[in-house]
N, C-alpha and C positions, 0 to 999 in steps of 0.2 A: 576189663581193663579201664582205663581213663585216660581221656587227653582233654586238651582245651582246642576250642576253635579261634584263628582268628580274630580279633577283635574289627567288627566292621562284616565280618564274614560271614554272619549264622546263615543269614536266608539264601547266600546262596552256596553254602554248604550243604543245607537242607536240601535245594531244588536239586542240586549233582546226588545227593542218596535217594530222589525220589523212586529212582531203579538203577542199579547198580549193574555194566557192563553183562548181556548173557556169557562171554566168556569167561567173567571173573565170580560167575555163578557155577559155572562149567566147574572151573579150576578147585574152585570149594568143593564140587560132590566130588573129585576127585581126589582128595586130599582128607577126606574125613568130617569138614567143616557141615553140619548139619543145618543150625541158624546162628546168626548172628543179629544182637539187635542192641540196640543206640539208645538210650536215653539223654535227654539233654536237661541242662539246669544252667542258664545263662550261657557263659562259655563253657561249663564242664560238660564233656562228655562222659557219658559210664555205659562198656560194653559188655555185654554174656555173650560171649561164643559156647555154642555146641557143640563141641567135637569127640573124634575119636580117644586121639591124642593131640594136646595143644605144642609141643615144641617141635612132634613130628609135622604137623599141621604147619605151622609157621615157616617152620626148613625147606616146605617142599613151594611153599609159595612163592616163597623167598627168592627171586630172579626167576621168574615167570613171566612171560612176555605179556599176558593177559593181569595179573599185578604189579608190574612195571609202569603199564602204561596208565591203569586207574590211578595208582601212587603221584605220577607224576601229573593228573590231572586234581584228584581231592589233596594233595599232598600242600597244595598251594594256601588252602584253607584253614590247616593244622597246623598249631604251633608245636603241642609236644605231648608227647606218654608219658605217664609217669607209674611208676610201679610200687608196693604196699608200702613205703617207705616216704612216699611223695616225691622222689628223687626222680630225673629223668629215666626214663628206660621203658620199653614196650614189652610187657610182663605182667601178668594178671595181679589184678588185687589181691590180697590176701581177705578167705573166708573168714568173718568174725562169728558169727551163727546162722544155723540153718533149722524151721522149722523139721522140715523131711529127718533132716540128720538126726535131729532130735528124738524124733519119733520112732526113728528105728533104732537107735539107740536104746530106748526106754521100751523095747518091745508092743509102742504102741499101736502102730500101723496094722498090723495083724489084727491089734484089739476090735481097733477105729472099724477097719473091714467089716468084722462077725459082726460088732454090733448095728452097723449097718445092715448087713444081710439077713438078722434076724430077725426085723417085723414081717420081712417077705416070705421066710419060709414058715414061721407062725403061724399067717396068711394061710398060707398054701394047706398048712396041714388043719387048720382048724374050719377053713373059711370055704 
């Protein structure tokens, strides 16, 4: 996802995510959310969430007293989401390319693998 922080805001946007509420860590293994992680580039943020499922993921955090209350604490720092459109809304980017995709796509992963594992068993059997 992406939003922007704040202007005036970063550092102490920054110091509130240097650990994010144990509840609202709680709340994520409960709901699927695996990692989540922040990139920043002036005010833009850009986020990867890990999850199960993202909109069931989102629905279930969604009036949560443990993201209620982080919301209303980092919520002060954020000015807005915006979704692959550039338009406001909290909604994931849209993927443009993916190595990985790529490579499984092209059958190469499997390739990449053997041919990795081939000096080793060379090795093995000659050495």
């Amino acid at each position: 996802m992406h939003s922007t922080i704040s202007v005036g805001a970063i550092d102490e946007y920054c110091e509130h995510h240097a650990r994010v509420p144990a509840e609202l860590r709680e709340l994520f293994d409960r709901v699927g959310i695996h990692d989540w992680v922040i990139w920043r580039s002036g005010i833009r943020l850009f986020h990867l969430i890990n999850c199960d499922d993202f909109e069931q993921a989102i629905a279930a955090i969604n009036g949560d007293p443990a993201n209620d209350q982080w919301q209303s604490d980092i919520g002060r720092f954020v000015d807005e989401f915006f979704g692959p459109e550039g338009t406001p809304a909290f909604a994931p980017l849209e993927v443009v390319w993916s190595l990985a995709d790529q490579r499984r796509v092209d059958g190469e992963d499997d390739l990449r693998i053997a041919r990795a594992a081939a000096p080793r068993v060379n090795r093995r059997l000659h050495g």
